[in-house]
C-alpha positions in Angstrom: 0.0 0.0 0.0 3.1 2.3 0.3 3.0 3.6 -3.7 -0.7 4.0 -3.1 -0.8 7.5 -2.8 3.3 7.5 -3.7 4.7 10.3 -6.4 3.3 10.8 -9.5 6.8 9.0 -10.9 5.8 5.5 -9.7 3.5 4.6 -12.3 5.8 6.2 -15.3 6.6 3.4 -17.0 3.6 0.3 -16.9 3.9 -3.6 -18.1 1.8 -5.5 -18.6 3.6 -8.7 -17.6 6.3 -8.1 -15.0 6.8 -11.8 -15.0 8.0 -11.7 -18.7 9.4 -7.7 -18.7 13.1 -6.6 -16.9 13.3 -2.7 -16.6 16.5 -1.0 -17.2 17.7 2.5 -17.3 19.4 3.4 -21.1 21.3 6.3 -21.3 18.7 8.5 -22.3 17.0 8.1 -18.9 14.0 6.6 -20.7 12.9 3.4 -18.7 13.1 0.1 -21.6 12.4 -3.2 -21.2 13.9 -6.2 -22.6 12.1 -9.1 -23.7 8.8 -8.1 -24.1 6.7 -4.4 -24.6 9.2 -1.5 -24.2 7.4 2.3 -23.2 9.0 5.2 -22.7 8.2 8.1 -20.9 4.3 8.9 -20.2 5.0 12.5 -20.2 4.1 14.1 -23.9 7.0 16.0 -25.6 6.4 19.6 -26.5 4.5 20.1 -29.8 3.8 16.3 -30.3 0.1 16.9 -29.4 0.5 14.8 -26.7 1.2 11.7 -28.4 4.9 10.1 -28.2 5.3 7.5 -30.9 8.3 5.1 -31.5 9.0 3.0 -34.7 7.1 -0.3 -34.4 7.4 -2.8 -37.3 4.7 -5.3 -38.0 6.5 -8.2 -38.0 8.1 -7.3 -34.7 4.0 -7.9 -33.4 4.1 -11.1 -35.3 6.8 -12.6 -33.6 6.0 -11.0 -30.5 2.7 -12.9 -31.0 4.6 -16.3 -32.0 6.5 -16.5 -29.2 3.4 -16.0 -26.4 2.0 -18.7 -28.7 4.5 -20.7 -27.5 4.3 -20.1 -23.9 0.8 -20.6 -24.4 2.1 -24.8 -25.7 4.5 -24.5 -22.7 2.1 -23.2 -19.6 -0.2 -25.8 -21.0 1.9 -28.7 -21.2 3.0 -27.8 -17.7 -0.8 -27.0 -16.4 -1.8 -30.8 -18.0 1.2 -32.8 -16.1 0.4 -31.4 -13.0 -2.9 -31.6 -13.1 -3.3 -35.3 -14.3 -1.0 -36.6 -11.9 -2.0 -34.8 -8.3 -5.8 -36.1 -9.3 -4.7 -39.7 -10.0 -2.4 -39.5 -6.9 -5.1 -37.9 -4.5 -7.5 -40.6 -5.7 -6.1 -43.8 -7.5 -8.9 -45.4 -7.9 -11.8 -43.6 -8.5 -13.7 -46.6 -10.0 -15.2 -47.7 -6.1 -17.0 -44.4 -6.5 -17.6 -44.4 -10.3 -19.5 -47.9 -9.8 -21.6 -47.8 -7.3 -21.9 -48.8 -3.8 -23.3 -52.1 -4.8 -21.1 -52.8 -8.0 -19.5 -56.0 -8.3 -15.9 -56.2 -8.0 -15.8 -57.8 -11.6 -17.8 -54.3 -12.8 -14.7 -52.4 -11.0 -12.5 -54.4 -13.0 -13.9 -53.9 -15.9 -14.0 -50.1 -15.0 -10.3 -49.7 -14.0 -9.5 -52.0 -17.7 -11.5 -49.2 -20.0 -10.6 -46.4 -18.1 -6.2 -47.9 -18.5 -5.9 -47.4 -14.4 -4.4 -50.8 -14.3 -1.7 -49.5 -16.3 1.5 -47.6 -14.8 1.0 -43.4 -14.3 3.3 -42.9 -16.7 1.6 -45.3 -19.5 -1.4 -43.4 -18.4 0.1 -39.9 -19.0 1.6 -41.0 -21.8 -1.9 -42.1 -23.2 -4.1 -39.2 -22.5 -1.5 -36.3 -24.0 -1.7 -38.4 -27.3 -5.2 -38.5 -26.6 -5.3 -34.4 -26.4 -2.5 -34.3 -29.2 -5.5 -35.4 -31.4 -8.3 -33.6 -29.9 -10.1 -35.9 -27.6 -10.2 -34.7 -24.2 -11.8 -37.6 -22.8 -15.3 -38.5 -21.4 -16.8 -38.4 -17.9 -17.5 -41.8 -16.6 -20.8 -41.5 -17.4 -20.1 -41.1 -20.8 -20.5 -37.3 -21.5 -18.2 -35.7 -24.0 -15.8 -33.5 -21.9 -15.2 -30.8 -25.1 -18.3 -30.0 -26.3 -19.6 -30.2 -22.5 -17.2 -27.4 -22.1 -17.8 -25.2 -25.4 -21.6 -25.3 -24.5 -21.4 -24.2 -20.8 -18.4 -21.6 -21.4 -20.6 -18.8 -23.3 -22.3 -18.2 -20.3 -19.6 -17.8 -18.0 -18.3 -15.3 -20.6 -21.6 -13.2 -20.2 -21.6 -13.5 -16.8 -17.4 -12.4 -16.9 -18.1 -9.4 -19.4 -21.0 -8.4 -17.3 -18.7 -7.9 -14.0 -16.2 -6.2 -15.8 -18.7 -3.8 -17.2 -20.0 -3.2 -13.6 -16.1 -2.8 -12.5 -15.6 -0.1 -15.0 -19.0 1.6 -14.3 -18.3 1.8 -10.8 -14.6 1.3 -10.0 -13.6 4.0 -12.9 -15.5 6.8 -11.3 -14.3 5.5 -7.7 -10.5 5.6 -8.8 -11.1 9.6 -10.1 -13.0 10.8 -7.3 -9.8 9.2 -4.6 -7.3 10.1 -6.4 -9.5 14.0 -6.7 -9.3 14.0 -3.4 -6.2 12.1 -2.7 -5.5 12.1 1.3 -9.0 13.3 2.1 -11.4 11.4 4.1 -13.3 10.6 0.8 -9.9 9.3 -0.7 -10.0 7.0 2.6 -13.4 6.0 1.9 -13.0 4.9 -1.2 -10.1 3.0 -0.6 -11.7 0.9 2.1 -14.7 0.1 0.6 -12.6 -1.6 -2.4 -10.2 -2.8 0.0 -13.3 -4.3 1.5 -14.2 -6.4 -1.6 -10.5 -7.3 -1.8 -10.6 -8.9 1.7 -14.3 -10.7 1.5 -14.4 -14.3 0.6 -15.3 -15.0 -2.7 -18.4 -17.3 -1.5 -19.1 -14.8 1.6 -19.4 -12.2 -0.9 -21.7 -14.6 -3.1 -23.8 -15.9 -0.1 -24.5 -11.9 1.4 -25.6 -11.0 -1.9 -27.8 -14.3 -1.9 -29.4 -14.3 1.0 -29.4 -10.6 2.4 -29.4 -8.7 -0.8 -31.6 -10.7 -3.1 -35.0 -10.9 -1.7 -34.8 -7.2 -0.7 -34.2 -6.0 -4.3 -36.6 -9.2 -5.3 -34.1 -10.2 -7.8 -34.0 -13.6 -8.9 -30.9 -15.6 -7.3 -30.5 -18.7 -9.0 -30.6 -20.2 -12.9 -30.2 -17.9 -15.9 -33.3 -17.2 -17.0 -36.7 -18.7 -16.1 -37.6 -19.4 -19.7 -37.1 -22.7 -20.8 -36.1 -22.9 -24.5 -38.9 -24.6 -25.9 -39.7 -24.0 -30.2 -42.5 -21.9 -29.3 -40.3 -19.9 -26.8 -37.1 -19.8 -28.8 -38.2 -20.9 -32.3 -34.3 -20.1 -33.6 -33.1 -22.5 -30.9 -30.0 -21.6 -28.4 -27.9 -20.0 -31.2 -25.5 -18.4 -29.0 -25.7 -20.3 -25.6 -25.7 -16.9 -24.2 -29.2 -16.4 -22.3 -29.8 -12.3 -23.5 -28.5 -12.9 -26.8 -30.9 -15.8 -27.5 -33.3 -14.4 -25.9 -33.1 -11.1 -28.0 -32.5 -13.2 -31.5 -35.2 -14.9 -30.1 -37.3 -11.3 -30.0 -38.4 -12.8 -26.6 -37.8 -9.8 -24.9 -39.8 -10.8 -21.3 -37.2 -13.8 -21.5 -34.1 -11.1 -22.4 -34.9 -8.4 -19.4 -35.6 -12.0 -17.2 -32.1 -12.9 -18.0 -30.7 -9.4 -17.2 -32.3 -9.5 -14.2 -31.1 -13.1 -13.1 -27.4 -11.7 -14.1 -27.8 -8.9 -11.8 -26.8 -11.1 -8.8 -23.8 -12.9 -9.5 -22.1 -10.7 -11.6 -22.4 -8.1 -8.6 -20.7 -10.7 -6.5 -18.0 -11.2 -9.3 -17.4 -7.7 -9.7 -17.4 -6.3 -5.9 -14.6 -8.8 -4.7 -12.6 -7.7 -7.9 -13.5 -3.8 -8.0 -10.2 -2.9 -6.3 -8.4 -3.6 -9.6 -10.4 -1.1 -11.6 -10.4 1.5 -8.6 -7.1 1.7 -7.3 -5.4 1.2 -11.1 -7.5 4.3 -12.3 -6.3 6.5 -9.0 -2.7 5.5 -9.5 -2.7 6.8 -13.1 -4.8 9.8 -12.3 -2.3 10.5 -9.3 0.6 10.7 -12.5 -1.8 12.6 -14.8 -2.6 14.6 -12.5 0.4 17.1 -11.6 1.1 17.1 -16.0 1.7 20.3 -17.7 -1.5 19.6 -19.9 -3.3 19.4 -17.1 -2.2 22.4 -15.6 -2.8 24.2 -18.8 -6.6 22.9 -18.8 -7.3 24.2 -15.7 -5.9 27.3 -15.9 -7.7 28.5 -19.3 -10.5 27.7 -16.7 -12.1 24.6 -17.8 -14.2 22.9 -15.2 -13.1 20.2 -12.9 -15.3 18.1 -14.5 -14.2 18.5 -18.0 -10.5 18.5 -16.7 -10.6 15.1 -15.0 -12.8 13.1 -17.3 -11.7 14.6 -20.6 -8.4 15.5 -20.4 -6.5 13.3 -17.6 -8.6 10.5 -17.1 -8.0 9.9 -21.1 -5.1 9.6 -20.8 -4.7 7.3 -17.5 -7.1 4.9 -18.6 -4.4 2.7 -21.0 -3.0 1.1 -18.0 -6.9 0.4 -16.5 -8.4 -1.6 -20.1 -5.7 -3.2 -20.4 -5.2 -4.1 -16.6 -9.2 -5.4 -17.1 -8.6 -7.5 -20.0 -5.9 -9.1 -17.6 -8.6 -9.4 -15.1 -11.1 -10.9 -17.3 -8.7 -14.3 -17.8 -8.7 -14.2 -13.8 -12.1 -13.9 -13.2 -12.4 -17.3 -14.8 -11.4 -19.5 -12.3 -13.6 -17.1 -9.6 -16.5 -18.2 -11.4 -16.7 -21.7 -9.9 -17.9 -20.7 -6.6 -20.2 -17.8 -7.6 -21.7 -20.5 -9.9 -22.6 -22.8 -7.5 -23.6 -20.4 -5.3 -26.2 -18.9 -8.1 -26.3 -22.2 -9.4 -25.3 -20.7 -12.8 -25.2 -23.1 -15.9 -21.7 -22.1 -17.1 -18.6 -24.1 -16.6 -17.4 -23.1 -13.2 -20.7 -25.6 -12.2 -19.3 -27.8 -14.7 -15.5 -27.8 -12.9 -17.3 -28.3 -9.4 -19.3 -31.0 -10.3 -16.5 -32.4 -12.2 -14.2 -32.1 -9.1 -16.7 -33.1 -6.4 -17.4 -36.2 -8.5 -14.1 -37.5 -9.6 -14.3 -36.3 -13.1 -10.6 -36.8 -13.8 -11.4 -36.1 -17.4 -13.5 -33.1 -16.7 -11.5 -31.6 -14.3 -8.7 -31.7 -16.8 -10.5 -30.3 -19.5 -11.8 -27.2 -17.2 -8.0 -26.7 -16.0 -6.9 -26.6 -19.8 -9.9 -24.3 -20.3 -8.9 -22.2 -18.0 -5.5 -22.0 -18.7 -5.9 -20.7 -22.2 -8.2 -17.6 -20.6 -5.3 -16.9 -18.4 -3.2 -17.0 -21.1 -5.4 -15.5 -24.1 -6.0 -13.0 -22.0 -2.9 -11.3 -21.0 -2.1 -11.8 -25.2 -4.7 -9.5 -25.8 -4.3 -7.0 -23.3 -0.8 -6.9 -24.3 -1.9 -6.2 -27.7 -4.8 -3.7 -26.4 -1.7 -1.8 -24.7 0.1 -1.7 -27.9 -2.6 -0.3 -29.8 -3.7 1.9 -27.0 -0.3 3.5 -26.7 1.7 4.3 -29.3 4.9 4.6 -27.4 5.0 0.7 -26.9 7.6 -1.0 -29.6 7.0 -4.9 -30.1 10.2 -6.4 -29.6 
């Protein structure tokens, strides 16, 4: 918390992966980084119209693209290893509870032959990466595809994920410019604990309050998507996008589409209030560096409002670090889902990965791993990319 309300220097240079990036002075006191997106200086030479720009080839994008490609191969390889063997070492043989408490032991034979567990881990591994090598990730041991399982129930976690982040950036956004407006004033303070707060709540207390305390008073609906069921006289186009508002609306079933706003209300909240720190305090450590600029100073002496100073002038250009800080955020809020599903009992695949888990799904539990692993990973590509748009400063080395 110490660079919370630090200079106005701390923020001057921001990466998006500090993992990946190593900062060194050059000699033109500009801050570069090696191995990844390289910035300069935030501060806007004279007469550039606030814009710095540095020479940026194409190709350099491309290969900076190839080679988080190929992290992408590694970070999965490594996510799939682990994965597969701490659930067949936790549980090594799952087929007493796959069976039945009255199966036969000749039925648990049979079930530890098809599913290769009487083989050696290693035979095993071996097995199911040649199995993901040519796109079969397996079924449950009921049967169920694990893939298209996934691909159905992952469009609506991604409305439910979008829809938090939009209520981060409707709420924390104007949270971060009012604190750092009033940086080291009792509203400053405020707003600092109540997204410190959300930081420090549980992600199913957080689910549960708004479940149980918050829900009936606002009468909003706390569980399901939607209470429509798709029927060909409710949704003659069928489920086109999996995505409860959007079928609704292609639908034009529009009681269904505001029903399935209203059931998203709920546990996007929850999704968004334990997150809304990010947004907040990421917009009031850029606003604190905007802040004290020249063109700032300028605006407000040719007597522009504060309004139209901090919204138009500084907060434009302190919101590069914030998007793409979200579309980090977005590949995190993945793996949060699973308990403010269950809680909401939301049909998306954080349900999926709980029942999956709770049930000895090895198959399904390494499928929503992979799946999440390529959100985490997907994501920070794009924000990287967003960043590089965003800012033309950044060269792609």
């Amino acid at each position: 918390m110490a660079h919370d309300s630090g200079s106005p220097n701390f923020h001057r240079t921001f990466m998006l992966s500090p993992r990946l990036l190593r900062t060194s002075k050059d000699s033109g006191g500009r801050l570069a980084a090696r191995g990844g997106l390289i910035v300069g200086n935030r501060e806007p030479a004279e007469g550039s119209g606030g814009r710095i720009s540095v020479g940026r080839n194409p190709s350099d994008l491309v290969l900076f693209v190839g080679k988080r490609l190929l992290q992408l191969v590694a970070v999965l390889f490594g996510v799939v290893t682990i994965t597969f063997f701490f659930t067949h070492i936790a549980i090594p043989n799952p087929c007493n509870v796959w069976s039945g408490p009255r199966a036969t032991d000749a039925t648990i034979q049979l079930c530890i032959h098809n599913n290769d567990l009487d083989k050696p881990p290693l035979t095993q591994y071996a097995n199911y990466i040649l199995k993901l090598a040519t796109g079969s990730w397996g079924a449950s041991p009921r049967g169920v595809l694990v893939l298209p399982t996934i691909l159905t129930a992952f469009p609506q976690t991604l409305e439910l994920v979008l829809t938090a982040l939009l209520f981060m950036v409707l709420l924390g956004i104007p949270l971060g410019v009012v604190a750092a407006n009033n940086s080291g004033r009792w509203l400053d303070h405020l707003v600092r604990t109540f997204y410190l707060s959300g930081w420090a709540t549980p992600t199913y207390l957080g689910g549960v309050i708004l479940s149980i305390a918050i829900g009936p008073i606002l009468g909003l609906p706390r569980s399901g998507a939607f209470n429509t069921i798709p029927t060909p006289e409710t949704f003659p186009r069928g489920e086109v996008f999996h995505i409860s508002v959007l079928d609704a609306l292609v639908n034009l079933n529009f009681p269904a589409a505001v029903d399935a706003v209203l059931h998203l209300i709920l546990p996007a909240s929850a999704l968004a209030f334990i997150n809304l720190g990010i947004a907040t305090r990421m917009t009031r450590m850029s606003m604190l560096e905007v802040l004290p600029m020249d063109y700032v100073k300028t605006a407000k002496i040719k007597g522009l409002s504060d309004f139209r100073v901090l919204y138009k002038h500084a907060l434009r250009n302190s919101l590069i670090s914030t998007t793409t800080v979200l579309g980090i955020t977005a590949g995190g809020l993945l793996s949060t889902t699973v308990v403010i599903e269950e809680i909401f009992q939301w049909p998306g695949i954080g349900s999926y990965a709980y029942e999956a888990i709770t049930k000895y799904n090895f198959n399904g539990t390494i499928g929503v791993v992979i799946f999440f692993a390529i959100g985490v990973v997907v994501a920070n590509l794009v924000a990287d990319i967003l960043y590089g748009i965003l800012d033309p400063r950044v060269d792609w080395r």
